[in-house]
N, C-alpha and C positions, 0 to 999 in steps of 0.2 A: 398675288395674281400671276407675275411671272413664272413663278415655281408650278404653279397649277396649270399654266399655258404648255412649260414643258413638259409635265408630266403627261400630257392629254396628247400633246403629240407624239410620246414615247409608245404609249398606249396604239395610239390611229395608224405607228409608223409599223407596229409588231404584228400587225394584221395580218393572217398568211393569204400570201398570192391567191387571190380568187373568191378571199373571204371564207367564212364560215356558214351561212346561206344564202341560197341560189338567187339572188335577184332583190336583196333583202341588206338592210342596214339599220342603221338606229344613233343617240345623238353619244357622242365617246364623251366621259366623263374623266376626270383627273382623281379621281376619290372614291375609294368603295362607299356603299352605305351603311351607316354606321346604326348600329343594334346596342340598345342596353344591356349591361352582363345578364339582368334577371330574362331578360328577349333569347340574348343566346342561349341559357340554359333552359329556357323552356323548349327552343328548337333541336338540341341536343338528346331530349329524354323522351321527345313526341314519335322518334321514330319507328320502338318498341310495341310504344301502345298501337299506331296503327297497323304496324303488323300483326299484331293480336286482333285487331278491329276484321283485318282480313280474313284474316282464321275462320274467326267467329261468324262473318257472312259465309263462308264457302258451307261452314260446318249446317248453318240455317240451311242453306240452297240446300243442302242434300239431304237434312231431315225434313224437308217441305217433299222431297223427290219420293222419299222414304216412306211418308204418310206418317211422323212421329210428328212433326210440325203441320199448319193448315197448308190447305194444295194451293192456296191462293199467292203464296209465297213464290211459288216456283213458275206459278202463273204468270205473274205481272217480269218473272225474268227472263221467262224463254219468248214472250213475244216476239215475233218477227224473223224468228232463227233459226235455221233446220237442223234438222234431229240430228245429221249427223255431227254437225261439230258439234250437240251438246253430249253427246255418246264419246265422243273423243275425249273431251274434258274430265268423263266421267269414267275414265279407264283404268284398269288398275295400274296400270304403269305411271298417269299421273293423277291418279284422284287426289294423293298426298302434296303436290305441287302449287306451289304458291308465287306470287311474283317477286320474283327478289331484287325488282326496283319500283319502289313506294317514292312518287312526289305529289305531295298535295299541292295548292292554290292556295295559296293564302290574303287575306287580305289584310292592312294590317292597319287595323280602327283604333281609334280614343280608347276602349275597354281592353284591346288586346289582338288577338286573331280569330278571323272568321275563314271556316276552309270553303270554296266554292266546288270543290272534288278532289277527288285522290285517280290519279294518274299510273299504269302502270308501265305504258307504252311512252314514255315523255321525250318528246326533242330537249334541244339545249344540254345534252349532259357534256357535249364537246366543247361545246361556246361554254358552261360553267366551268370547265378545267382548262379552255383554256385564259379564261377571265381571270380565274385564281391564280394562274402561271404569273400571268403577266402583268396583276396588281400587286402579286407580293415583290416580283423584282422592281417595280416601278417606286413603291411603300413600304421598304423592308421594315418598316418598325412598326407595321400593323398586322393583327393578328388576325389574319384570314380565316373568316369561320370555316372548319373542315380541314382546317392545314392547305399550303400551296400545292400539295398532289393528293388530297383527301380525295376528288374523283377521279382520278387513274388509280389510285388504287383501288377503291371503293368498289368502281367497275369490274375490274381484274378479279376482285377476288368472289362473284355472284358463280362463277364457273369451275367446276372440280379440274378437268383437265388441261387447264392454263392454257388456256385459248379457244375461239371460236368463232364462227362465221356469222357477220351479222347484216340478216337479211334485212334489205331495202326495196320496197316497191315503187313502182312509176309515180303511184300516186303520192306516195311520201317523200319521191326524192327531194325536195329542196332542200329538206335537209341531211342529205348526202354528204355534201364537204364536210359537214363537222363530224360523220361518224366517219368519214377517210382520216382526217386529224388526228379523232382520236383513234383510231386503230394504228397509228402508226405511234403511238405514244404510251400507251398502255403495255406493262410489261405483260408479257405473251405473244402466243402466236394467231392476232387475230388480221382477218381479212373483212372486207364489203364484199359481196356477194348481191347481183341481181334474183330477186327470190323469181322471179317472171322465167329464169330460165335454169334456176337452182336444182342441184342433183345431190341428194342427201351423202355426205361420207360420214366415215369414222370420226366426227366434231363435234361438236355440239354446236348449236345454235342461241342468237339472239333475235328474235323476233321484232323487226319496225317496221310492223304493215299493220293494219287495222283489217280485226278479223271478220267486217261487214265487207271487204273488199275482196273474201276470196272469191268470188265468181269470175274476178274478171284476174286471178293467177293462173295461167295454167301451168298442170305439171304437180300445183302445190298437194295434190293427193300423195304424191312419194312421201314429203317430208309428213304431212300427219299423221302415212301410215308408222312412218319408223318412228315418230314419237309414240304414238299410242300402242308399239309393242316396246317402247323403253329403248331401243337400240341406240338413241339420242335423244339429248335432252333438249326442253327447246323454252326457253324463258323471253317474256313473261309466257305462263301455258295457256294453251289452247281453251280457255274458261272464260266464255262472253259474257257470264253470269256476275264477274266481277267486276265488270267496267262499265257497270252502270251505274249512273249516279244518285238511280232512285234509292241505291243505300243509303243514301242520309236523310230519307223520308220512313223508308221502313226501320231506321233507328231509332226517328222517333215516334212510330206507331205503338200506340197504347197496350195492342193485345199478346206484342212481342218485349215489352218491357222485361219482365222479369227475367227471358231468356237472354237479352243482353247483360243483364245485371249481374248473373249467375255466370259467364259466359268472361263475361268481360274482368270481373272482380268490380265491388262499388267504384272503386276510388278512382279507377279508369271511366267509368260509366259516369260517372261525375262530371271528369276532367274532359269529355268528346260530349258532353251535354250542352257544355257552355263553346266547344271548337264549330260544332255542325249545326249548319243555321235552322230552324223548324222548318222543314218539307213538308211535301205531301206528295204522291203519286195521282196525278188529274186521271182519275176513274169517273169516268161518266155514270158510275151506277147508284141506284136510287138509295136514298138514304132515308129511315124510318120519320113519320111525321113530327116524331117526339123527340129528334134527334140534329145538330149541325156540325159539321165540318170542325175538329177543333182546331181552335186557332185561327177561326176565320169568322165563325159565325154564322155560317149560309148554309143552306139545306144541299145546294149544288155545284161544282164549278161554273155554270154559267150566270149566275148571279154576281159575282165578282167583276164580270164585263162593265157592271154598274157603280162600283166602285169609285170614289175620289180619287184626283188626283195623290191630296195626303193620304188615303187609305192603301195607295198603290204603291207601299214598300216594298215589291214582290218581283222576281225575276222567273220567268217560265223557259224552260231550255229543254231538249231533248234528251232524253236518257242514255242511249247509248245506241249500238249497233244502227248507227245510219251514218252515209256522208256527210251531214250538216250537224251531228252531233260532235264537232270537234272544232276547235277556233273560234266560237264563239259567233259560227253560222247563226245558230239558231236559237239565239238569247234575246228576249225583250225583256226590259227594265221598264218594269209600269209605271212607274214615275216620268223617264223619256217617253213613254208613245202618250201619242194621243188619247182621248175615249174612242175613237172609232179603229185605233191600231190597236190598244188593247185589247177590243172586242177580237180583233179578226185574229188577233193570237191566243189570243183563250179559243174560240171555235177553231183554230186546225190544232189545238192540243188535245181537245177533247175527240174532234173527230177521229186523231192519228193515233188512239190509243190500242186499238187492235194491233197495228203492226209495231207501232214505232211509240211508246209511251213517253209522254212529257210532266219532266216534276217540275211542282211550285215552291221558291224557296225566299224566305225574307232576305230583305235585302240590306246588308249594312254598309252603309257610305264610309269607304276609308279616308285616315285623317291627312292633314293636309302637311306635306313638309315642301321644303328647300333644299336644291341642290344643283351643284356647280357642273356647266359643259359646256364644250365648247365648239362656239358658232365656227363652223369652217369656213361661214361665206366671207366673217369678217376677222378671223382669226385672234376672236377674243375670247374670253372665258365670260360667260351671263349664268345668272342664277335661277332657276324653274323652280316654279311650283308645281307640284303634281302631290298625286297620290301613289301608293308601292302597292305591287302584289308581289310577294316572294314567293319561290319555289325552291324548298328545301330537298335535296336530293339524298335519300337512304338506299343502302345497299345492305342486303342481308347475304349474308357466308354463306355460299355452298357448303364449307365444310364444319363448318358450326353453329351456325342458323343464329349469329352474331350482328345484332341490326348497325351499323356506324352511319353519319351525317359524312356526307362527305362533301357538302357545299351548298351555300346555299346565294340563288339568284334573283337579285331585284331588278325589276323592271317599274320604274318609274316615270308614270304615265301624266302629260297634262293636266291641271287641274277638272277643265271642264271636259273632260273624258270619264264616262262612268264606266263602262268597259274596260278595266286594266290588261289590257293585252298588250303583246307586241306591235308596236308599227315606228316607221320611220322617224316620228317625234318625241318616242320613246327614249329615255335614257335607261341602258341594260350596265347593269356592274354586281361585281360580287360586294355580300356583306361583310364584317367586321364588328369587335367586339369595340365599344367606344369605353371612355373614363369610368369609374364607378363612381 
């Protein structure tokens, strides 16, 4: 216990002046969390596939645009969104553009991993590097998944011209200080940049603003235009079609199967069978009398209002392109609401499909561990129980289109917390490979 006393303060004492986000803490731990070799080597090899996963959505999106796929594809992705940024996306300078940083959500259950989304805009990539800094010198004889500089490098290397400007908006600032952090850390020449007053140069860009919030940038017309004539490149790209999370419902819709399969190769189609929970996209539209919902049963989304509590394994969350579709705004876990809070979130998913589309997804309870941190109030080390959601951080090469893990972050949440998210009672630390 003393040794883990020390270490937990080495950890709380390495903190940089000001922290790492704006108004925000969490409980310091003495100990990464510790992963099975067979756990790290499946986090190791997942990064490839879902890059391919990406592919394979962009390549749908735009055979559904095309008319070679159904229009209903492209339907349920352009809700809400105006024509010009889906024009943007669809330009030749980057129609070939892909996000070359991939983090899923993981959760991490009794069977294995379930993803709750894949991420292309994600915080935490400063606090992971610099979690991994400062576990490895704290632990040098633990093998940090991703190596101690796997994300500064990882980062550094998404950009051809060793360096670049990495836009922050008002609304994302809190977490600011950890992309100052890491800009100051990552070999190259990168800066922070306010995008609210941003003037495009000879740079390239890193985008961390959410592309529902351009109305309230102004100015940001400069940078779109110079991306969409290629003059800069600007990652993740300008493509709101792929940060919706109803991909993991139309991955598993029946009439797109075999273009996954074909797409994907079997063995990856397999293996993202059993990662991505069964969805659905809440379409209010009528379904034949002869016909229900698979996987659920019911001829309608509103029938499910009706629903058990036991039958209420199911999490309803927004898809993408709104303010509440991020943070875990806009999650209900049917099993936590009542029937009558059930009800009233199935009626604003159904109602909000026009603009703002809401997918349904099962929901798996992750399992239950232990682990050690420490109480600052009494300067002892206690042991938690919670449950982990990990976010494994992938960076694909600019100049080789080479996917690498360059860390990965567990957040270790209360037991009786179903929402694994960040907050204050949170324990956040990097993984590691444990005994064989």
């Amino acid at each position: 216990m003393e040794d883990w006393t020390r270490k937990a303060e080495l950890v709380r004492a390495a903190l940089p002046e000001g922290g790492l986000f704006a108004e925000k803490a969490w409980r310091v731990s003495p100990e990464p969390f510790v992963l099975s070799p067979a756990e790290g080597k499946y986090l190791k090899r997942l990064g490839p596939i879902l890059h391919r996963f990406q592919k394979v959505s962009d390549l749908i999106y735009r055979r559904s645009r095309k008319g070679s796929l159904p229009d209903w594809i492209a339907d349920y992705l352009d809700r809400g969104k105006p024509a010009d940024l889906l024009e943007i996306g669809l330009a030749s300078a980057t129609l070939e553009e892909m996000p070359r940083v991939i983090r899923p959500d993981l959760i991490l259950t009794e069977e294995g991993f379930t993803a709750t989304e894949l991420d292309s805009v994600p915080g935490g990539i400063g606090l992971t590097a610099w979690l991994d800094d400062i576990y490895a010198s704290v632990n040098p004889a633990h093998e940090i998944l991703g190596g101690e500089r796997g994300m500064l490098d990882g980062f550094a290397s998404i950009f051809r011209r060793g360096g670049a400007d990495i836009l922050v908006s008002e609304e994302s600032g809190a977490y600011r200080p950890e992309l100052e952090w890491l800009a100051t850390r990552v070999p190259g020449d990168f800066r922070v940049r306010s995008v609210e007053q941003y003037e495009p140069a000879d740079r390239d860009t890193y985008r961390f603003f959410e592309l529902f919030d351009l109305p309230n940038l102004p100015g940001v017309e400069q940078l779109q235009a110079a991306v969409a004539s290629g003059r800069i490149e600007c990652t993740a790209p300008f493509k709101p079609w792929l940060e919706e999370k109803l991909w993991s419902a139309l991955f598993w819709s029946h009439p797109l199967k075999d273009v996954w399969r074909r797409e994907l190769r079997d063995a990856n189609w397999q293996r993202l069978r059993a990662f991505f929970p069964q969805s659905w996209v809440v379409d209010p539209a009528e379904v034949p009398h002869h016909a229900v919902l698979p996987g659920l049963g019911v001829q309608s989304f509103s029938e499910i209002k009706q629903f058990s509590q036991s039958e209420r394994e199911l999490v309803l969350k927004l898809s993408g392109f709104n303010e509440r579709a991020w943070g875990s705004r806009s999650v209900t876990i049917g099993q936590d609401a009542s029937q009558s809070e059930w009800g009233t979130a199935v009626d604003e998913a159904i109602a909000s499909f026009d603009e703002a589309p809401f997918v349904l997804q099962r929901f798996h309870s992750g399992r239950l561990v232990t682990h050690p941190w420490l109480n600052e109030e009494t300067g002892r080390i206690e042991m938690m129980e919670g449950r982990v959601r990990l976010c494994p951080y992938y960076f694909v090469g600019a100049a080789d289109g080479v996917v690498t893990l360059g860390g990965v972050l567990a957040t270790i949440c209360p037991a009786d917390k179903k929402i694994l998210h960040g907050m204050r009672d949170a324990i956040l630390v990097p993984c590691r490979i444990g005994e064989k």
